[in-house]
C-alpha positions, 0 to 999 in steps of 0.5 A: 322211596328215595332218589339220589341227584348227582351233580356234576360240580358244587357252584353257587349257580347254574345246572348245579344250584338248580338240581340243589334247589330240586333236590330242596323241594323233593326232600319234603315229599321222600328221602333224597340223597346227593353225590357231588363229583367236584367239591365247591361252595354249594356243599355247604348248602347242601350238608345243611339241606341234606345232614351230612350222612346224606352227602358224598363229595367226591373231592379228587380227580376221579371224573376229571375228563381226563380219566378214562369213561370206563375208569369214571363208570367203575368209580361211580358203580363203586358210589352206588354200591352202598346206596338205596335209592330206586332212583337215580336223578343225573343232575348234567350229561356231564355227569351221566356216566352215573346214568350206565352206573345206575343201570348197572346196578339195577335202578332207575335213572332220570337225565336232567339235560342243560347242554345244547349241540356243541358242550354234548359233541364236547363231552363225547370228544372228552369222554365225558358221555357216551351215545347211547346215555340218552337211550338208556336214560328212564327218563329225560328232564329239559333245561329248555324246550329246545334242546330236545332237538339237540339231543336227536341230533346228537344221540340219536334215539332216547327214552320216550319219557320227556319233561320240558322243566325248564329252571327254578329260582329261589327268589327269597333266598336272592333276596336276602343274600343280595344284601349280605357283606362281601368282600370286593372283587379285585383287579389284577394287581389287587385293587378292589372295586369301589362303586363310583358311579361308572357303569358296572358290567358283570357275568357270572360263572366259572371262566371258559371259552364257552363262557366267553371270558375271553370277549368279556374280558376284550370288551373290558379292554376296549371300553375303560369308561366302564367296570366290569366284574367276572363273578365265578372261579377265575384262575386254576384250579377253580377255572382249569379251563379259562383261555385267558387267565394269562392274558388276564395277569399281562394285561392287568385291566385297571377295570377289570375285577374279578370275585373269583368263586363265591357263597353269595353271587347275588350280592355282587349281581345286585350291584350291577347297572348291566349283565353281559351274557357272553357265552358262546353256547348257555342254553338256559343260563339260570344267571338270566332269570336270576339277573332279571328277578335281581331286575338288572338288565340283560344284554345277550345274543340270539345265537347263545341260549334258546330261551331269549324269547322271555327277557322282553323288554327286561332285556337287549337281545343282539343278532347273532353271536356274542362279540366285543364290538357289539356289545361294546356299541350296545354299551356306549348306547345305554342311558345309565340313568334309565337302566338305573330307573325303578321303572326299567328294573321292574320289568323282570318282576312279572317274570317271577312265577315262570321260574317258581319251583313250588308251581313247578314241582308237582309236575315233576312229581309226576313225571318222576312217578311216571317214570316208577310206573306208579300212579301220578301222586297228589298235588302238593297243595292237597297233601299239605291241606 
């Protein structure tokens, strides 16, 4: 048996390095191929993972939203015509055209959901899905509990086959890579940043409004006792979708920086004294729990993401949506010298096993049998005993 992810782009983080990190933990148990339908610097990763032979990256504009659904389901058709898997694993509803392609053509499909109400309505605005994706899907997978609810609301009726996964980490690779050289991230007339002292405020992700970079980069505006890093593709073409790159260059924050895309996001989130999840909707940003394990406390808001209930006392949960003046208070309330203490930044360690593959794998394993219709397989603890 064989499975074939696709993944709608190719970062270092988000649903991307999830489906990567699936994609890793599968390969020891069957043969498992990838389609990228944007290039970027998980590739890499990926061709050493996979060998190359076992890796399409689509590197033009073939599923840019503005190329018409039935053009993108003839392209992806095309892309599976030459492949064998009996199961396609669609990695994001962004990517779930593939989910009628592999209908088409036969095979079972799996949607890996990451996006709450407004990012579907979204997609079905841009055409990026269509309505009866999550009734045709085999078999959904959860980012998080709570976006089942969404997709009801959204699409209605969907395949009965439904798996709360949640995220993964890996932590050792974190671990190993938060050390590594980087070069440092740059303001707008090109001068790096230098650790001072000042406390260091990131995000992390490819700029959009629904990432917030435009109340990242007005709570910067307003507070230049602090430096703030944006950790992701800034500018075009990396972030075609960024409101205020423009705003960006006029402005030319003296601290604002920004890394622009990146191998190695973890090396820049180790430095930081404090993470501002300023996204308007993120229903399980991986970058949460990947900040927590990096043990840099998060500052976030109840209205962003389903899944604040686990940051605990690793964490600063605001009422409401993600705005400058809130976190601007919150910011100017923070003791930098407890944030930095070792005793605040292991909070996040107990959070480690809730977001281990290996513990969650072998349920996927069986949902993904399950949705076969074959027997659930052994656990992987008894097939490498």
């Amino acid at each position: 048996m064989s499975i074939t992810f696709v993944l709608h782009e190719a970062t270092r983080t988000g649903a991307p390095r999830v489906g990567a990190l699936i994609a890793a933990g599968l390969q020891k148990y069957e043969e498992v191929r990838a389609i990228v339908l944007r290039d970027g610097p998980l590739v890499p990763w990926l061709e050493d993972l996979l060998g190359r032979e076992r890796l399409v990256v689509c590197r033009g504009e073939e599923f840019a939203h503005k190329v018409p659904f039935a053009q993108k389901l003839r392209e992806a058709e095309s892309l599976l015509s030459g492949d064998e898997s009996d199961l396609i694993y669609v990695n994001s509803v962004a990517a779930s055209v593939f989910v009628l392609a592999g209908r088409s053509r036969g095979r079972r499909t799996i949607l890996h959901v990451h996006e709450k109400a407004a990012e579907l309505r979204t997609l079905l605005r841009l055409e990026g899905t269509k309505m009866e994706i999550a009734g045709v899907a085999d078999g959904i997978v959860l980012a998080a509990r709570e976006l089942l609810a969404d997709l009801h609301a959204v699409f209605g009726n969907l395949s009965d086959k439904v798996l709360d996964f949640g995220i993964v980490v890996d932590v050792d690779a974190m671990q190993r890579l938060a050390h590594a050289p980087v070069a440092p991230p740059r303001n707008a007339i090109g001068k790096p940043w230098i650790q001072d002292g000042r406390m260091a405020v990131g995000m992390c992700g490819t700029a959009s409004r629904r990432k917030g970079a435009d109340i990242f980069l007005e709570t910067a505006a307003q507070a230049p006792e602090f430096d703030f890093l944006w950790i992701g593709g800034w500018a075009p073409p990396d972030a075609p979708d960024n409101p205020v790159c423009a705003e960006f260059e006029k402005r030319a924050l003296p601290n604002f920086f920004i890394t622009g895309s990146v191998d190695n996001p973890y090396a820049y989130l180790d430095r930081l004294t404090v993470f501002f999840l300023s996204s308007r909707e993120d229903p399980n940003p991986l970058v949460l729990a990947e900040s927590a394990l990096m043990r840099v406390p998060i500052l976030a808001f109840s209205s962003t993401t389903a899944v604040t209930d686990w940051l605990g006392r690793a964490g600063i949960l605001c009422y409401g949506a993600p705005n400058a003046a809130d976190a601007l208070r919150v910011l100017r309330a923070i003791d930098p010298a407890e944030i930095r203490s070792p005793e605040f930044r292991a909070l996040g360690d107990s959070m480690t096993a809730g977001f281990d593959l290996t513990a969650k794998l072998d349920g996927l394993r069986q949902f993904i049998a399950s949705v076969r219709g074959q027997p659930a397989p052994g656990t992987g603890a008894e097939e490498r005993a």
